[in-house]
TORGUMI-247141 format. One line per 10 residues: number of its first residue (from 1); their letters; for each residue x, y, z of N, C-alpha, C. Coordinates in Angstrom, 1 decimal. Example, Ala and Ser with C-alpha at 12.3 -4.5 7.8 and 13.67 -1.06 7.14 Angstrom:
<sites>
1	AS	13.2,-5.7,7.8,12.3,-4.5,7.8,13.2,-3.3,7.8; 12.8,-2.2,7.1,13.7,-1.1,7.1,12.9,0.0,7.9
</sites>
This chain:
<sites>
1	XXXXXXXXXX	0.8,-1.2,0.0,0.0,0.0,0.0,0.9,1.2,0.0; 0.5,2.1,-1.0,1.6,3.4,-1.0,0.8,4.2,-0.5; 1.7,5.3,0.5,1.0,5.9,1.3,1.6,7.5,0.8; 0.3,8.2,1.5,0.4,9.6,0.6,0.9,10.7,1.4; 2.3,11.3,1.0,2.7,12.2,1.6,2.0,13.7,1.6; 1.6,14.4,2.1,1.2,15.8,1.9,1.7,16.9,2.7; 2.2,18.1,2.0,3.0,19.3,2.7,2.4,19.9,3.7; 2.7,20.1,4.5,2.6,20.9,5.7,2.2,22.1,6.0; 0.7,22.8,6.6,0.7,24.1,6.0,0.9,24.9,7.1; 1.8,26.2,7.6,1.9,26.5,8.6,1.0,27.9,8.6
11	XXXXXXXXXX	0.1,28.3,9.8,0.0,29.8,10.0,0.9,30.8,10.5; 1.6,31.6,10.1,1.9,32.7,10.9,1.5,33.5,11.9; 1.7,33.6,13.5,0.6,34.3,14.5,2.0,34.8,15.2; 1.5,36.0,15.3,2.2,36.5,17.1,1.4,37.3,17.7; 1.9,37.9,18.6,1.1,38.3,19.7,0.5,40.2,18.9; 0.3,40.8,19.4,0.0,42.3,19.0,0.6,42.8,19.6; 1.8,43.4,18.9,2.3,44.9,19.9,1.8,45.7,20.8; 0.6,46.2,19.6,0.0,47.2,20.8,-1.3,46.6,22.2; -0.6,45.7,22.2,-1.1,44.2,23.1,-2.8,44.9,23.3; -3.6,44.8,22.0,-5.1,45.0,22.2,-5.5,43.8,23.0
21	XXXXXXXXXX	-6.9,44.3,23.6,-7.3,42.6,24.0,-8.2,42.1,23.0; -7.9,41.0,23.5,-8.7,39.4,22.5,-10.3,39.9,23.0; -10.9,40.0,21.6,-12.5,40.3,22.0,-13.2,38.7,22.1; -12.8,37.6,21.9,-12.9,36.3,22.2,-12.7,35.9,23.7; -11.3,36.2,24.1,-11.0,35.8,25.7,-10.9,36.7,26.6; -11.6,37.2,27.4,-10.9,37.6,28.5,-10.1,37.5,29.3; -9.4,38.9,29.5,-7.9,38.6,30.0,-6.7,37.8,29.2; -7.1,38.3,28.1,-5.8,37.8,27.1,-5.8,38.7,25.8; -4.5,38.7,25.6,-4.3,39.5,24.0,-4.7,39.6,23.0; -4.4,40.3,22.1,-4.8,39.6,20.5,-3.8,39.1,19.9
31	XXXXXXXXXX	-4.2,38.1,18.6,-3.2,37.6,17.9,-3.0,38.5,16.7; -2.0,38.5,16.1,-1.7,38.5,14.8,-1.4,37.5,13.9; -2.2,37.6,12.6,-2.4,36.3,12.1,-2.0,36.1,10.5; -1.0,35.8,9.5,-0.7,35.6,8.5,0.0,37.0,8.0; -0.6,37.5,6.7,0.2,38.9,6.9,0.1,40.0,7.7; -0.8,39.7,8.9,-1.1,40.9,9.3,0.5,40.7,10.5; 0.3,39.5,10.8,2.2,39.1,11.5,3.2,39.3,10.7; 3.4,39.0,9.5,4.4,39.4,8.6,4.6,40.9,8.7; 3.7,41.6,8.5,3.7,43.4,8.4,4.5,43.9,9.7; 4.2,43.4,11.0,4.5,43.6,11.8,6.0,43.5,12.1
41	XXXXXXXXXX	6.1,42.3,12.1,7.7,41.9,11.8,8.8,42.8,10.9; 8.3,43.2,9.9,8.8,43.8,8.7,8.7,45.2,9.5; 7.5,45.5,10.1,7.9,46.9,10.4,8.8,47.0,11.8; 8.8,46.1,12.6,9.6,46.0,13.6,11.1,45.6,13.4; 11.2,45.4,12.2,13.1,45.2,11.4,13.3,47.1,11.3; 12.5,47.0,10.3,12.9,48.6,9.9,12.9,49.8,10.8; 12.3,49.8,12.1,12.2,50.4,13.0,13.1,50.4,14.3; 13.6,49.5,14.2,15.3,49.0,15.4,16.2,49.5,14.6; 17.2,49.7,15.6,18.3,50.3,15.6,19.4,49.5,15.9; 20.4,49.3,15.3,21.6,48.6,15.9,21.1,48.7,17.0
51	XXXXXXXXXX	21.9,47.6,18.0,22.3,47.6,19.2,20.9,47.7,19.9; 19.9,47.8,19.5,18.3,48.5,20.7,18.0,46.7,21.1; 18.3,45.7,20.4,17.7,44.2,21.2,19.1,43.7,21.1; 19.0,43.5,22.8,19.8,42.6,23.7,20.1,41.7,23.2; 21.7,41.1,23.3,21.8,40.2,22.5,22.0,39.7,21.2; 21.4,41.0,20.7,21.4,41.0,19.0,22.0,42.1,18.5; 23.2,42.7,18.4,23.5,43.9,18.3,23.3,44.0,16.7; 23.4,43.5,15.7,23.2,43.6,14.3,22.0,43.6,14.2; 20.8,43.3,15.1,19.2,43.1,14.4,19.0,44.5,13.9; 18.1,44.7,13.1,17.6,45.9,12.6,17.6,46.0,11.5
61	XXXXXXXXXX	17.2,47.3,10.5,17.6,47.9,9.5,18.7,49.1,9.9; 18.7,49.8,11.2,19.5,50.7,11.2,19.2,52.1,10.7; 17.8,52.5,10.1,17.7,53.3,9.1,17.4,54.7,9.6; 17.8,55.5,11.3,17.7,56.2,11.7,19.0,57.0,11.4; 20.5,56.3,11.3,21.8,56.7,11.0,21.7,57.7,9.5; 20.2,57.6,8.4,20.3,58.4,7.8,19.4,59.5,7.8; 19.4,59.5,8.3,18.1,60.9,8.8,18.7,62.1,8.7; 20.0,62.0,9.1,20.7,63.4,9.6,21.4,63.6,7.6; 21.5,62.7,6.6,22.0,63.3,5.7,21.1,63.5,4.6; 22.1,64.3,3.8,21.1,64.6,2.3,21.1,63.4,1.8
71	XXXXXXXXXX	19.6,63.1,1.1,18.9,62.4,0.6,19.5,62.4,-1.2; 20.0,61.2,-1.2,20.5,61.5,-2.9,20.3,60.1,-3.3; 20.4,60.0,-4.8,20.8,58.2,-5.5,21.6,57.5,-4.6; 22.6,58.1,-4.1,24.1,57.1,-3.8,23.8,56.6,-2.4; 22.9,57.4,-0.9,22.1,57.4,0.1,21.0,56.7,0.5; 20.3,56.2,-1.1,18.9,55.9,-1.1,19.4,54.2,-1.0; 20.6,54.2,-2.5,20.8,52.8,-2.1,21.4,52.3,-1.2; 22.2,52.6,-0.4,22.3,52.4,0.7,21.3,52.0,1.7; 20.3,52.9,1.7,19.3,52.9,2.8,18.6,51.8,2.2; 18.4,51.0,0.8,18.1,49.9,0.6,18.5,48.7,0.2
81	XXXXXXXXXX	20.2,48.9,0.4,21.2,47.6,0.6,20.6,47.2,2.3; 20.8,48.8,3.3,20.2,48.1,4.6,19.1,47.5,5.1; 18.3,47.9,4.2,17.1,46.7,4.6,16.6,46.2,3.9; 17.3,45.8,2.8,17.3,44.4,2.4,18.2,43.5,2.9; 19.2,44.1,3.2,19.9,43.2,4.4,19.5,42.2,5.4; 18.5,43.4,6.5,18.1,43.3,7.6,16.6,42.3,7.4; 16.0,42.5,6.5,14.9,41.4,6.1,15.3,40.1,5.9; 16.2,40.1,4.9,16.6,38.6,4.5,17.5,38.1,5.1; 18.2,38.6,6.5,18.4,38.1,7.6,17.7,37.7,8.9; 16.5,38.8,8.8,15.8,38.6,10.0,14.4,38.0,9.7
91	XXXXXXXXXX	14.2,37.6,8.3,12.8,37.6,8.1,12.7,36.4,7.1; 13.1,35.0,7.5,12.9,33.8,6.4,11.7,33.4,6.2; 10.9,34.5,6.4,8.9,34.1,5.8,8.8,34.4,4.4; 9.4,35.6,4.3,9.1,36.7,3.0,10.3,37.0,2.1; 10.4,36.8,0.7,11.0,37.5,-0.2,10.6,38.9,-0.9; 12.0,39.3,-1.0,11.8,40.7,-0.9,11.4,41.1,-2.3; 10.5,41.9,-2.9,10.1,42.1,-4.1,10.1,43.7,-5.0; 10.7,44.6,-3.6,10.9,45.7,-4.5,10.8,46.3,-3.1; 12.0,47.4,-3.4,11.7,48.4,-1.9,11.9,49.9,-2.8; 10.9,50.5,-2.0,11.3,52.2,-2.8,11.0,53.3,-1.4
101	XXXXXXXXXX	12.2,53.9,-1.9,12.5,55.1,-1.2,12.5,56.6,-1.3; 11.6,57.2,-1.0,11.1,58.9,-1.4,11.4,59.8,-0.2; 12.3,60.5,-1.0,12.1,61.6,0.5,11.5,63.0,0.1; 11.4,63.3,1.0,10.6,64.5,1.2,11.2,66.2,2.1; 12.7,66.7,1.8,13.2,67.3,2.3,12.5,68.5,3.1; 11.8,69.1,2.2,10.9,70.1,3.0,10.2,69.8,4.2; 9.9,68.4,4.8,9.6,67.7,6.0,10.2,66.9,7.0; 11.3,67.4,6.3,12.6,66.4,6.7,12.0,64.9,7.2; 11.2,64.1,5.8,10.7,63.1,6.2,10.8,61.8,5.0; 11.1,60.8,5.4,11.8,59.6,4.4,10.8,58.8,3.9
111	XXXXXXXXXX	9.6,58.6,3.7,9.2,57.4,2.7,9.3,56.2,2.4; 9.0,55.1,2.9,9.5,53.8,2.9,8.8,52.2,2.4; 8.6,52.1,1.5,8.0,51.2,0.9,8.3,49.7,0.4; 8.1,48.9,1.5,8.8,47.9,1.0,7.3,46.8,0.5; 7.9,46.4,-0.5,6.4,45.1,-1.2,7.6,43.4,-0.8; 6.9,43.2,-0.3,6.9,41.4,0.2,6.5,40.5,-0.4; 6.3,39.6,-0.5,5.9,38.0,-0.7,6.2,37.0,0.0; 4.8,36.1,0.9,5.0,35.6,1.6,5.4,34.5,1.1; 5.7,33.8,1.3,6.7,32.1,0.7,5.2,31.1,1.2; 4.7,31.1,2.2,3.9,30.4,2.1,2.5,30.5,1.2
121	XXXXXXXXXX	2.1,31.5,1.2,0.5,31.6,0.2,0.9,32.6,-0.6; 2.3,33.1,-1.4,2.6,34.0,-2.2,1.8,34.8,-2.7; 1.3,35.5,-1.4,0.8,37.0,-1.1,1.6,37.8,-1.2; 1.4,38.7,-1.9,2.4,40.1,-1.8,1.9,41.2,-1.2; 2.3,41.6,-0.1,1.7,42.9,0.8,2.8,43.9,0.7; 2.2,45.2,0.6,3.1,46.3,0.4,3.4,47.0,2.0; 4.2,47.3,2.4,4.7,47.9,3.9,5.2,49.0,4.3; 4.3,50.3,4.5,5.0,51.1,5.0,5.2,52.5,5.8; 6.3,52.6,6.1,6.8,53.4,7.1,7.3,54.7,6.7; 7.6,55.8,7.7,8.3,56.9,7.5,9.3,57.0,8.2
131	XXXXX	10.6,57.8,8.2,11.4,58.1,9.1,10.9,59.7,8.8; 11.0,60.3,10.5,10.9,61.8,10.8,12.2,62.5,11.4; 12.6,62.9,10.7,13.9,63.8,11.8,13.2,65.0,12.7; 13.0,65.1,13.8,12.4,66.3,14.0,13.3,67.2,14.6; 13.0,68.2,14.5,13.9,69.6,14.7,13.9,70.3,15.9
</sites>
């Protein structure tokens, strides 16, 4: 008798940052569940700083170190060597499918667009953040 192998399907969950409560349990959190955990993660790479988690002095993108300069071609890639870096080290859910970077000098404010694909249900979700220098 041949017996039938079938792949394994995993969900992605973690907990919620902004630790809402579970409208199901009381006295307990909410989950994050598939991309809405992916987004999170992704925005929680790009939003660390060297050295800010213990133990992990490389986690991050790092992407506060540009804040303070002019915004140019040669800066931009950089700011998207770094987090592409920092994804496809910290983040073996999702490949990366295009990051774009706008700034906005007059607001001294950065623009950050990263589009994803999750490896498991090759969803592509777009992700994004700003950096603010404030004055």
């Amino acid at each position: 008798m041949a017996s039938i192998t079938t792949a394994r399907t995993y969900e992605y969950s973690d907990i919620d940052f902004l630790f809402t409560a579970n409208p199901n349990i009381e006295n307990d959190i909410a989950i994050k569940k598939e991309s809405a955990a992916i987004r999170q993660s992704v925005l929680n790479i790009l939003r660390t700083n060297h050295g800010e988690k213990p133990f992990r002095p490389n986690f991050g993108a790092n992407l506060t170190a540009y804040l303070f300069e002019n915004i140019d071609h040669i800066s931009a890639q950089s700011m998207s060597a770094s987090i592409r870096n920092a994804i496809t080290n910290d983040e073996p859910r999702v490949d990366i499918l295009n990051i774009e970077i706008r700034a906005n000098p007059d607001s001294n404010l950065i623009n950050i667009t990263v589009t994803v694909q999750l490896k498991s249900t090759l969803e592509s979700i777009d992700i994004q953040t700003n950096l603010e220098r404030l004055r």
